[in-house]
TIZA-297278 format. One record per residue: x, y, z of N, C-alpha, C in turn; chain; residue in one letter; residue number from 1. Coordinates in nm, 3 decimals, decimal comma, padded with zeros to 5 digits. Each point is the difference from the previous one (the first is absolute). Last residue first. Layout:
N
PT       n.u       n.v       n.w      ca.u      ca.v      ca.w       c.u       c.v       c.w   chaine   residu   num
PT         X         Y         Z         X         Y         Z         X         Y         Z        A        a   NUM
...
//
This chain:
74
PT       n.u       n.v       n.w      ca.u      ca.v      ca.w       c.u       c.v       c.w   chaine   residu   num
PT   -00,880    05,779    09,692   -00,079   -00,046   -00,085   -00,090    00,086   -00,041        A        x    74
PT    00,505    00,106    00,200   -00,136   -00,004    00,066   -00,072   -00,074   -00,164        A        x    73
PT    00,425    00,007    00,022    00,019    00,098    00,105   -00,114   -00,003    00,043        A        x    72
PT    00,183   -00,073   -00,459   -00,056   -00,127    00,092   -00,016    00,021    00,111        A        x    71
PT    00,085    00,312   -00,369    00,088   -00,076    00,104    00,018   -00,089    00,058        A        x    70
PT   -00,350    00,227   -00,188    00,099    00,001   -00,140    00,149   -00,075    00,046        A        x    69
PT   -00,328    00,159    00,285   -00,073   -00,114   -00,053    00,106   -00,082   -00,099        A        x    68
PT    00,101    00,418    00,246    00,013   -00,127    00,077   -00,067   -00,109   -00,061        A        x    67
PT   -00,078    00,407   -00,269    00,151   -00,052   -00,001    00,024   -00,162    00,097        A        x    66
PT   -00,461    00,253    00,002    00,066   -00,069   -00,130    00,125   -00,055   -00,003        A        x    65
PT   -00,084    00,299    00,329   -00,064   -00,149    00,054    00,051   -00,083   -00,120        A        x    64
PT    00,098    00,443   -00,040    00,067   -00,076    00,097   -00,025   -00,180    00,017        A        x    63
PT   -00,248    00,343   -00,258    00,121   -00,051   -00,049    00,092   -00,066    00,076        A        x    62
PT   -00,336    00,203    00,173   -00,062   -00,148   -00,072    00,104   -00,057   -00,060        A        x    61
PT   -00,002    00,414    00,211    00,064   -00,118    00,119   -00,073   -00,084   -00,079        A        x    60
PT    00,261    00,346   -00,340   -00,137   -00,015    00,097    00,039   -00,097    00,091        A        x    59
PT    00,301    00,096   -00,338   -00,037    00,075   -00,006   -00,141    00,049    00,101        A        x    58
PT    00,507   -00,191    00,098   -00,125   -00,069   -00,031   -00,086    00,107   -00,049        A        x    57
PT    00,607   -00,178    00,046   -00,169    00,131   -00,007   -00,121   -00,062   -00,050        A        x    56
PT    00,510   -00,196    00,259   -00,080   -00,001   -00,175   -00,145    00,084    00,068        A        x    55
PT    00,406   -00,240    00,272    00,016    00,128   -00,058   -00,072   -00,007   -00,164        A        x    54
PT   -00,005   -00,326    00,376    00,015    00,015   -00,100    00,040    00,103   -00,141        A        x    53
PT   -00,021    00,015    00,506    00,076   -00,078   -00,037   -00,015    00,010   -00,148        A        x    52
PT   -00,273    00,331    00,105    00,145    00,016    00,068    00,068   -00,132   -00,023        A        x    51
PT   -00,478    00,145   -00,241    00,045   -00,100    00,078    00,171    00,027   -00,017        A        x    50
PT   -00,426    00,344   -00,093    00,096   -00,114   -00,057    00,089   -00,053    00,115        A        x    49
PT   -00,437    00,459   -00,159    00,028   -00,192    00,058    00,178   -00,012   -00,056        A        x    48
PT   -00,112    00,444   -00,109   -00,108   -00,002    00,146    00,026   -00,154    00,048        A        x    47
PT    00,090    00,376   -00,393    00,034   -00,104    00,050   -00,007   -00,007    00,099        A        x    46
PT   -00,092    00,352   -00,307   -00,127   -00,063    00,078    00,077   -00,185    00,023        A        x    45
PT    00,275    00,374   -00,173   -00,080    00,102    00,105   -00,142   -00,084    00,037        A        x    44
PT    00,299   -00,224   -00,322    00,071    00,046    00,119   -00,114    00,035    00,105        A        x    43
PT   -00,192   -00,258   -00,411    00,072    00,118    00,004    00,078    00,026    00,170        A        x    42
PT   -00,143   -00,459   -00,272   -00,027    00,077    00,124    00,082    00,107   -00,002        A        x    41
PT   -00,170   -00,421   -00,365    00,128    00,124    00,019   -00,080    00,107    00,133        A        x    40
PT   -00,094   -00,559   -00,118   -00,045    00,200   -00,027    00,116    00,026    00,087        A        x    39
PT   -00,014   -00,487   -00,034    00,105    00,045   -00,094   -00,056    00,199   -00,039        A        x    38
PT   -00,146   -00,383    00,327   -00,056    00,043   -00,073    00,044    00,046   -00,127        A        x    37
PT    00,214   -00,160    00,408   -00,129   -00,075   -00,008   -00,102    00,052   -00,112        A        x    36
PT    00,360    00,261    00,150    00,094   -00,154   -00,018   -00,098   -00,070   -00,018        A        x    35
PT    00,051    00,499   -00,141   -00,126   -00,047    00,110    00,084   -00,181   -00,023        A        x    34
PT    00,303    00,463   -00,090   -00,113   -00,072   -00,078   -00,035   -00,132    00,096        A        x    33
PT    00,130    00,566   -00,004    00,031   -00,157   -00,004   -00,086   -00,104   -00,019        A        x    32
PT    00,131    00,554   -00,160   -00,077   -00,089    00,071    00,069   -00,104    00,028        A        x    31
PT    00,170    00,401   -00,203   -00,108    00,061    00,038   -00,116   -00,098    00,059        A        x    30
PT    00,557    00,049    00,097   -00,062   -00,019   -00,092   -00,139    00,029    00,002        A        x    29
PT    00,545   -00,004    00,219   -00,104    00,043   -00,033   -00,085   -00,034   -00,118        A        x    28
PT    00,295   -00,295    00,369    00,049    00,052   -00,134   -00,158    00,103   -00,062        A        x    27
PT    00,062   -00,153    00,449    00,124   -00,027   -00,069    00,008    00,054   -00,120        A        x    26
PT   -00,358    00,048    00,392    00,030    00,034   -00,154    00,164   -00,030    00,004        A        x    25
PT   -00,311   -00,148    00,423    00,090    00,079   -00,061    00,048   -00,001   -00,085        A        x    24
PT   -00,451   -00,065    00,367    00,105   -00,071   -00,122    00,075    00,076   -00,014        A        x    23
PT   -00,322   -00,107    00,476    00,052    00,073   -00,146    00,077   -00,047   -00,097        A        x    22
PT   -00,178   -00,237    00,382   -00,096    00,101    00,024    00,087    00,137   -00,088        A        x    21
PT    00,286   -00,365    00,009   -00,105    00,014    00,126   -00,085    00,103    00,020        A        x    20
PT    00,263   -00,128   -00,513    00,034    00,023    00,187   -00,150   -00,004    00,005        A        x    19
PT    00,241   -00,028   -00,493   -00,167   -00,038    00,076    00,095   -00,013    00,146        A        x    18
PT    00,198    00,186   -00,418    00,045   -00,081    00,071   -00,130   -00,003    00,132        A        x    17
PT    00,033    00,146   -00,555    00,012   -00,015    00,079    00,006   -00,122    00,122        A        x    16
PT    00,033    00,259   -00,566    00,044   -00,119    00,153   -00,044    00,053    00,091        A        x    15
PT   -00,263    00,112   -00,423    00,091    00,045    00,123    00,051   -00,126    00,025        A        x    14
PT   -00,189    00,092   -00,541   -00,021   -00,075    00,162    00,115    00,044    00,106        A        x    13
PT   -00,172    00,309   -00,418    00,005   -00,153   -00,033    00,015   -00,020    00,178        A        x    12
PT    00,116    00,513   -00,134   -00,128   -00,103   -00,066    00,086   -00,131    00,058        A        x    11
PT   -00,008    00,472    00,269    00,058   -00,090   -00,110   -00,034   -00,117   -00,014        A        x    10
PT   -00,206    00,491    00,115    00,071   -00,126    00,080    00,075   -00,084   -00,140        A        x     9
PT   -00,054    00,558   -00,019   -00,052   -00,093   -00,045    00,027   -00,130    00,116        A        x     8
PT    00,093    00,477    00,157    00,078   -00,096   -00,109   -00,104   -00,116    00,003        A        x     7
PT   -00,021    00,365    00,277   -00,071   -00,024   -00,105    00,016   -00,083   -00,098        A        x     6
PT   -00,030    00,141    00,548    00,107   -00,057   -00,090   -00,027   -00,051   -00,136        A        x     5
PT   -00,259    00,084    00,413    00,058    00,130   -00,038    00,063   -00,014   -00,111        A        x     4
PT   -00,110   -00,327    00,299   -00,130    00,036   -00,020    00,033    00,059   -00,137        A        x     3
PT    00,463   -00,237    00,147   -00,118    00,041    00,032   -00,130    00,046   -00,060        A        x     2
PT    00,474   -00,350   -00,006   -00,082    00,091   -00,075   -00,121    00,035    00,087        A        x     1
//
């Protein structure tokens, strides 16, 4: 879907597949959801998430939060 393209997005949560410096929509939707927070991150401002783990962050605090949530750091 482009700029141009008027069709509404579609509601409730995307799949996606978190890569190297991009992601890829498996299944369309109008967000995802933050693994350390449980906010809903609209597409067009997803910006953090961790490739092995494949899970979305909504900020780099959320990040940190999570490794805490992990045991990964104190």
């Amino acid at each position: 879907m482009n700029r141009l393209d008027r069709r509404p997005p579609p509601n409730g949560a995307a799949d996606v597949d978190y890569l190297d410096g991009e992601f890829r929509v498996r299944k369309p939707g109008a967000f995802v959801v933050c693994a350390a927070t449980g906010a809903q991150i609209p597409l067009d401002r997803l910006t953090y998430w961790n490739v092995d783990r494949q899970e979305a962050y909504a900020s780099p605090d959320a990040k940190i939060l999570r490794m805490k949530q992990l045991g990964q750091i104190k």
